[in-house]
C-alpha positions as CSV (number, residue, x, y, z in Angstrom):
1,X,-5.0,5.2,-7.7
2,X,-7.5,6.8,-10.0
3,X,-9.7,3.8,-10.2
4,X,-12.9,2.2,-7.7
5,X,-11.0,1.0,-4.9
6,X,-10.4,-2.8,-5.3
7,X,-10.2,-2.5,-8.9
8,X,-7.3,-4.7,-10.5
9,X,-4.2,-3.2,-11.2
10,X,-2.9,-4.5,-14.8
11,X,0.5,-4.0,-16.5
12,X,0.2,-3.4,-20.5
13,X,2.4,-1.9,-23.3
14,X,1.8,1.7,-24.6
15,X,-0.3,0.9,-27.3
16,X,-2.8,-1.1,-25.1
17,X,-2.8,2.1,-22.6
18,X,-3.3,4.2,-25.4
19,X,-6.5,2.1,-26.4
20,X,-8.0,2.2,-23.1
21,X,-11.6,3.3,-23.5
22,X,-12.2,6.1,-20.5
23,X,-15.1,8.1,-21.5
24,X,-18.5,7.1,-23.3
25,X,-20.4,10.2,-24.2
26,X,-23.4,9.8,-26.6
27,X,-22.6,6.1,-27.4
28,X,-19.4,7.0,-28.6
29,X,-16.4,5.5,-26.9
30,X,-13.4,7.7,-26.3
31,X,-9.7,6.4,-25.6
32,X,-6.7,7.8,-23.7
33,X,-5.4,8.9,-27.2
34,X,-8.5,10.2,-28.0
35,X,-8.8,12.4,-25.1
36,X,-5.1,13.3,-25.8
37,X,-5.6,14.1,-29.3
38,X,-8.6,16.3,-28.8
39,X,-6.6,18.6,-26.3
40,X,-3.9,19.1,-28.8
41,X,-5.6,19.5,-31.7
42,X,-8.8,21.2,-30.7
43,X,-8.8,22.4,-26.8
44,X,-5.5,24.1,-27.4
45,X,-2.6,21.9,-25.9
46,X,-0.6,22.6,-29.5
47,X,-3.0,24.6,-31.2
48,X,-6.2,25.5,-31.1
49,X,-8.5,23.6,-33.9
50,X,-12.1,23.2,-34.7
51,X,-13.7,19.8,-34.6
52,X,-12.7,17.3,-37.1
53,X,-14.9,14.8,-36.6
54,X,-18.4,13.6,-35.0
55,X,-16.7,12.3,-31.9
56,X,-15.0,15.8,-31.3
57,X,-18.0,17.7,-31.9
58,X,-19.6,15.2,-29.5
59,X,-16.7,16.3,-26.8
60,X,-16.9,20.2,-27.8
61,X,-20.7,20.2,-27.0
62,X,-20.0,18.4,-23.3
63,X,-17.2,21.0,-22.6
64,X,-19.9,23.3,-20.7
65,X,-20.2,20.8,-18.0
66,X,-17.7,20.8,-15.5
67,X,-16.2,18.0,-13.2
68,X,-14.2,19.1,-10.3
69,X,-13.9,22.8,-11.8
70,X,-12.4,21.7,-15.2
71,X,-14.1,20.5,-18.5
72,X,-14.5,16.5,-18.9
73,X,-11.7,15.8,-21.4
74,X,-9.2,18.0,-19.3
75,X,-10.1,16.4,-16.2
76,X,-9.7,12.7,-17.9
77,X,-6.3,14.3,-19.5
78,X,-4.9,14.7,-15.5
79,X,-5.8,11.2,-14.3
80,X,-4.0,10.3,-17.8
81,X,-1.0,12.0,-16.4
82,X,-1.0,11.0,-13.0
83,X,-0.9,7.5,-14.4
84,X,1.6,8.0,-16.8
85,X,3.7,9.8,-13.7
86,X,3.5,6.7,-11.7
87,X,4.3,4.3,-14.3
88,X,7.4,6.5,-15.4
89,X,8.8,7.1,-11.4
90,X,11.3,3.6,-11.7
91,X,12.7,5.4,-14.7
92,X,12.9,8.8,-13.1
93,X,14.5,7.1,-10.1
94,X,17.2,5.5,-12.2
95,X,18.1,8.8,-14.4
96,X,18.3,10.6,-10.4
97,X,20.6,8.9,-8.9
């Protein structure tokens, strides 16, 4: 649902999802966990942080632009949940009824 229309869908394990490259800014190549880990650790999601690293100040200087009305990594953070909410609603069904 959040990809080109057509595009293959394809079941994989958690730490395959996590590795997912979604993002290339700069020639650097950023995962679903990056994304993740940048808005915990440095956009605020559990703290806010500095940037710890050259791929986070890479993110940091691209926060300015905005996609939609939100900043690139939070934007890539809600497809990452709308995923995850699909892949999770069997479960959610199950606990329900």
């Amino acid at each position: 649902d959040t990809s080109r229309p057509g595009k293959k869908i394809l079941q994989i394990n958690r730490d395959n999802f996590l590795k997912t490259p979604i993002l290339l800014a700069k020639s650097k190549e950023y995962s679903i966990k990056d994304i993740i880990l940048y808005e915990a650790h440095v956009m605020g999601g559990i703290h806010a942080g500095s940037a710890k690293s050259d791929k986070d100040e890479i993110l940091k200087k691209i926060e300015g632009l905005f996609v939609g009305g939100h900043r690139p990594s939070l934007r890539q953070l809600k497809a990452i949940a709308r995923i995850v909410l699909k892949a999770i609603k069997p479960l959610k069904e199950l606990i329900n009824v």
